[in-house]
Phi, psi and omega in degrees: 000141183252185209254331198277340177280132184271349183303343155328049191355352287263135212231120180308160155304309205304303188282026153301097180323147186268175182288108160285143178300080191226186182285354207245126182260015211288337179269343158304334176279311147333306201268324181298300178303354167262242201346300184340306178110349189303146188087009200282331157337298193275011224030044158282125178287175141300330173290330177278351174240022161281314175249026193269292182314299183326304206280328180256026161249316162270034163284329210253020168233001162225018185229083192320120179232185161252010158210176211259140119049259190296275177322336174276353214248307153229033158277330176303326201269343164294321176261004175256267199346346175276097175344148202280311207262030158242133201298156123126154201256193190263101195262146167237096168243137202066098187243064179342314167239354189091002148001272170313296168336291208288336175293333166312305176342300208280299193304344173262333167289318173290316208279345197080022158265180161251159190242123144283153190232090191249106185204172202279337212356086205195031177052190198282157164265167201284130181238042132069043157060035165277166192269133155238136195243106168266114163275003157287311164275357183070039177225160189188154203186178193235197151223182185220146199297130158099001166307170196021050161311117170244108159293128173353276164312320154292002177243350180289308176314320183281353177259355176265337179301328205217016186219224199207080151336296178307353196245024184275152154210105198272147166256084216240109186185197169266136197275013190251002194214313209255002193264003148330352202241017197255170174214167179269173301350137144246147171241348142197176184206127160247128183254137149228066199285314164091326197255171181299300175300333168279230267293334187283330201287279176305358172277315203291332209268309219237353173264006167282322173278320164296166169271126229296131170081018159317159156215151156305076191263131176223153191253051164259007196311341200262006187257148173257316148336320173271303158341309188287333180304332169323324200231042176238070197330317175305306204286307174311342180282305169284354194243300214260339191070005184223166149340063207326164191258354187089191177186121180288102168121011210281120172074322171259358187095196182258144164260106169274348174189194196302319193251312209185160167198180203246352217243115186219195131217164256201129177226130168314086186238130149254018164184140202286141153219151227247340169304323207246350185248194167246139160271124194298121164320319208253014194242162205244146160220103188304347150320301170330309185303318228262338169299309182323000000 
């Protein structure tokens, strides 16, 4: 976003609708993330991620995208939680028109990252008429070589219209060749990759290089076929050298509301530290005995 453009909305903190009981959590997630605090590190205010929200709803009413609002909301709430005085930047793989991209964009342009922005942008590669099924979601459907095509110059225009173009680093190939070209730290990443073999592409690419307790967002949670890559201890053993991480959200998503979302992640720990969780009433600890 440049400081001369106005195209911004500016939306009071004051005029927040309050949270109503419904099935939909969305003005809840909204209204935390503007109250929340999130980001505070950096000295971001609430009016700045009041018009952080302002920005990302028109990103996604004037960037045709696939994903929503509320998702760009929480991914931004993701990247402010990330400690001030921790290195490293921000991976984007598949952005089709840029969407997601610019609203990412702006949240790295506050924080002082870099955003790479990697996608063939040449649409999808041919994935050979397989069926994919959300059973969480009742839909099925196929995808085709060259789908969600974004051309280069076209996401850059939408990212100097409606982002922050300056905070960029574009990556432009097929992810099994070009993202070889990546360097470290990363400190978070969202795929929207739709197929297996990208995700096969990018873990291998992109989980050496995060940081311990990085997280992995990706908006396939509802493929289950992709899902299962989370959880597939042989390939991670063999690529990754570790364990697979699980996936937070496997098949219905994060609850942006009662039934479903597209949004899960994945979080990077190779070693417990008892410092980042809390301990649970109903659970048992052996320390405990021993104070008695």
């Amino acid at each position: 976003m440049h400081d001369s453009d106005s195209r911004v909305c500016k939306t009071s903190v004051g005029q927040i609708a309050p949270v109503r009981a419904t099935g939909d959590l969305t003005d809840f997630i909204i209204d935390d993330f503007i109250h929340g605090g999130y980001g505070s590190t950096y000295g971001v205010t609430a009016q700045e991620r009041s018009d952080l929200v302002s920005a990302f709803r028109r990103n996604v009413s004037k960037i045709k995208a696939a994903t929503s609002a509320v998702a760009h909301a929480v991914l931004a709430r993701e990247i402010l939680e990330i400690p001030a005085d921790v290195e490293g930047s921000i991976i984007e793989c598949g952005v089709w028109n840029g969407a997601s991209t610019a609203s990412l964009s702006l949240v790295c342009q506050r924080v002082g990252r870099r955003l790479w922005v990697c996608d063939s942008f040449e649409g999808l590669p041919d994935d050979e008429t397989r069926l994919h099924m959300g059973l969480h979601f009742g839909n099925y459907g196929y995808y085709k070589k060259g789908m969600f095509c974004g051309p280069l110059e076209q996401v850059q225009r939408n990212l100097y219209h409606y982002g922050s173009l300056e905070s960029c680093d574009f990556i432009q190939g097929f992810f099994s060749e070009s993202l070889k070209a990546l360097g470290g730290p990363i400190v978070f990443a969202f795929l929207d990759v739709d197929l297996v073999g990208s995700t096969h592409d990018c873990l291998r690419a992109i989980w050496p290089l995060l940081i311990e307790d990085g997280r992995i967002y990706s908006d396939d949670a509802g493929d289950l076929d992709v899902v299962r890559v989370f959880f597939d201890d042989p390939w991670w053993e063999t690529h990754l050298g570790c364990r697979s991480p699980g996936f937070v959200g496997s098949g219905c998503g994060l609850p942006f509301n009662a039934k479903q979302s597209p949004l899960g992640y994945a979080r990077k720990v190779t070693k417990f530290d008892p410092e980042k969780f809390h301990r649970s009433a109903h659970l048992w600890y052996p320390d405990t005995d021993r104070r008695e």
